[in-house]
MIDO-851116 format. One record per residue (C-alpha): residue number from 1; chain; residue in three letters; z, y, x. Coordinates in steps of 0.25 Angstrom, whole numbers. Example, Ala and Ser with C-alpha at 12.3 -4.5 7.8 and 13.67 -1.06 7.14 Angstrom:
2
{num:1	cadena:A	residuo:ALA	z:31	y:-18	x:49}
{num:2	cadena:A	residuo:SER	z:29	y:-4	x:55}
// end
This chain:
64
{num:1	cadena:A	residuo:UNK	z:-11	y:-28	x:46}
{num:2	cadena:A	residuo:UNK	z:1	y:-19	x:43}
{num:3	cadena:A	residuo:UNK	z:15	y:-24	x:41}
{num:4	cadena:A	residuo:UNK	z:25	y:-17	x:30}
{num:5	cadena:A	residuo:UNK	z:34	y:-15	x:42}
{num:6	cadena:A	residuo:UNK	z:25	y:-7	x:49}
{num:7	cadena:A	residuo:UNK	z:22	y:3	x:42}
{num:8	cadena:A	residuo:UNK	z:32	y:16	x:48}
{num:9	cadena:A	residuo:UNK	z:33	y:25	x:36}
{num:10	cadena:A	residuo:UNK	z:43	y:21	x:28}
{num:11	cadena:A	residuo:UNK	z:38	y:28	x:15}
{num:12	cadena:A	residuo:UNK	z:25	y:21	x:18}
{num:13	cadena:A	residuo:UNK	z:30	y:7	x:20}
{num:14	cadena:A	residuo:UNK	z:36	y:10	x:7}
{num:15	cadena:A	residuo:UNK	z:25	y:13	x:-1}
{num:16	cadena:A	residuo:UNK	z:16	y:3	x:7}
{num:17	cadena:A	residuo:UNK	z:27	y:-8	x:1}
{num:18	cadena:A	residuo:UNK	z:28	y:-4	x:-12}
{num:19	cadena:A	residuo:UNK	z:14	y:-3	x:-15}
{num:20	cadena:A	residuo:UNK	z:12	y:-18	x:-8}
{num:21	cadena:A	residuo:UNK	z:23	y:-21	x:-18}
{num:22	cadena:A	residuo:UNK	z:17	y:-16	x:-30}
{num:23	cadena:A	residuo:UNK	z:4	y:-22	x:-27}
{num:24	cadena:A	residuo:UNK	z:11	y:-35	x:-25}
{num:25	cadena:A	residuo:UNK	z:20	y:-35	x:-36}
{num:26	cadena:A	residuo:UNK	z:30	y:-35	x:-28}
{num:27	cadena:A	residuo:UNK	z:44	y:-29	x:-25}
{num:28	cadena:A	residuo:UNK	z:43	y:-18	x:-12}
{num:29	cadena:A	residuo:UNK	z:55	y:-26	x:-7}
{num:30	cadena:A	residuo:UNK	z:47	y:-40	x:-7}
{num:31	cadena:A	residuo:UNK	z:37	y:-32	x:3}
{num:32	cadena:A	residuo:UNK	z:41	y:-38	x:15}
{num:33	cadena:A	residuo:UNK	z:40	y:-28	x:30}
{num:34	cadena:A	residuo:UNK	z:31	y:-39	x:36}
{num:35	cadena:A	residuo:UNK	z:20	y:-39	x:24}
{num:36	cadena:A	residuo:UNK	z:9	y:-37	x:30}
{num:37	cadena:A	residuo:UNK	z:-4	y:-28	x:24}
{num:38	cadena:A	residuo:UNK	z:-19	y:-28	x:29}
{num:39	cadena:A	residuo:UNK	z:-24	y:-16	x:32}
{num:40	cadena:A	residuo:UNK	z:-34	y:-15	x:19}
{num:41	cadena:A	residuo:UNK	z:-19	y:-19	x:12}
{num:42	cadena:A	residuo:UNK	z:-11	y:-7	x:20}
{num:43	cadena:A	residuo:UNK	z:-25	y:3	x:16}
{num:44	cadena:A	residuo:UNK	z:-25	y:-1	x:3}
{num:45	cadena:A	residuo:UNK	z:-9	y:3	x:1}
{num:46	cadena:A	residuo:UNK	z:-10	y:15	x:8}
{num:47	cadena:A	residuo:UNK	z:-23	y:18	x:-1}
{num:48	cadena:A	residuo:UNK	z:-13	y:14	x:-14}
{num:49	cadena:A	residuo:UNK	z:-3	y:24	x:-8}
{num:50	cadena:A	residuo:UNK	z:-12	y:35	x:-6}
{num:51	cadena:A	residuo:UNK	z:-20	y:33	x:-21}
{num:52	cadena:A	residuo:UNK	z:-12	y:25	x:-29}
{num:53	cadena:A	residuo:UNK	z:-21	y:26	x:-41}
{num:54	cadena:A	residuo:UNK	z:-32	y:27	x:-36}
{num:55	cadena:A	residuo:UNK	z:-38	y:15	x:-43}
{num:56	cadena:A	residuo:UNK	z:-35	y:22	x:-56}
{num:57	cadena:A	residuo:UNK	z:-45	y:34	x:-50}
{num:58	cadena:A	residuo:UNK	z:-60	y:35	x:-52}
{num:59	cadena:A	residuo:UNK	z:-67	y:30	x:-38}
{num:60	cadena:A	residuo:UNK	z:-77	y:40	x:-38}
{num:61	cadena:A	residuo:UNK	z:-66	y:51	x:-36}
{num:62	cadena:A	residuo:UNK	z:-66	y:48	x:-21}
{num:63	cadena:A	residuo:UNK	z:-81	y:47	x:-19}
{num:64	cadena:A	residuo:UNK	z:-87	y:60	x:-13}
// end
């Protein structure tokens, strides 16, 4: 588990909260520092972040 508050990078923390926000339907603001993510939750923003359309891609382009 990983708290908001514990992420160091302020830019990260950012984006990490806005993205949780939009997912939510939520305000960034409304995301409190103690919300805690799982791990599969925290990958599955950090994956978002890096690819953020990769669910409008073809999945075979990552297939060797």
């Amino acid at each position: 588990m990983i708290r908001i508050r514990e992420i160091l990078d302020p830019d990260l923390k950012r984006q990490i909260v806005e993205k949780l926000a939009e997912q939510r339907g939520l305000s960034p603001a409304a995301v409190p520092e103690w919300y805690e993510l799982d791990d599969a939750d925290y990958v599955d923003l950090l994956n978002e972040l890096k690819h953020p359309h990769s669910d409008l891609e073809d999945p075979n382009e990552y297939r060797a």
